[in-house]
N, C-alpha and C positions, 0 to 999 in steps of 0.2 A: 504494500500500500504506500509508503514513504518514496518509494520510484515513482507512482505515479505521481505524486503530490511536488515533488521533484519536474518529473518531466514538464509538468503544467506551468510550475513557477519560472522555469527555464524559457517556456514560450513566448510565456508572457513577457519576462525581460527582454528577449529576442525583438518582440511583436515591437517594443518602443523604440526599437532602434533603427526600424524600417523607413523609409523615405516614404510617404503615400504620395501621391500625383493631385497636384491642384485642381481644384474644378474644371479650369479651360486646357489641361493637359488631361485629364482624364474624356471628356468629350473630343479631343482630337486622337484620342487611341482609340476609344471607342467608333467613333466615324472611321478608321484605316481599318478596326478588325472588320468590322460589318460589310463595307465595303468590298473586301480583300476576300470575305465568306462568300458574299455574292457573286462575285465575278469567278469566282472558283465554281460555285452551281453552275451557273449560268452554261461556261465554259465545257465541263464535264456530262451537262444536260445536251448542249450541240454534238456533242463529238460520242456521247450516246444512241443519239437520233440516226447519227450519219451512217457510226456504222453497224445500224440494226436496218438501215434499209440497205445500207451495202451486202447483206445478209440476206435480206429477202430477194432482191434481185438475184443473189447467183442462184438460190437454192428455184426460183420460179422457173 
């Protein structure tokens, strides 16, 4: 029990020592990841399509 209580309080000193991201820096990482998600979809959605009809044409 004294490890965990340990590990915890260890965290927690850790947790203060962490730099957190400002308001208008945490909205401009979040705009890149969502973004950066997107285009990733997007991308893997096209090149999906293409070659599942590249698929049906040979097998027709």
């Amino acid at each position: 029990m004294q490890r965990l209580i340990n590990f915890f309080r260890d965290v927690s000193r850790e947790m203060k020592k962490v730099s957190w991201p400002k308001g208008k820096e945490l909205t401009k990482y979040t705009v890149t990841v969502v973004s950066t998600v997107t285009f990733v979809a997007v991308f893997f959605a096209i090149t999906d399509l293409g070659i599942s009809s590249l698929i049906r044409l040979f097998f027709e």
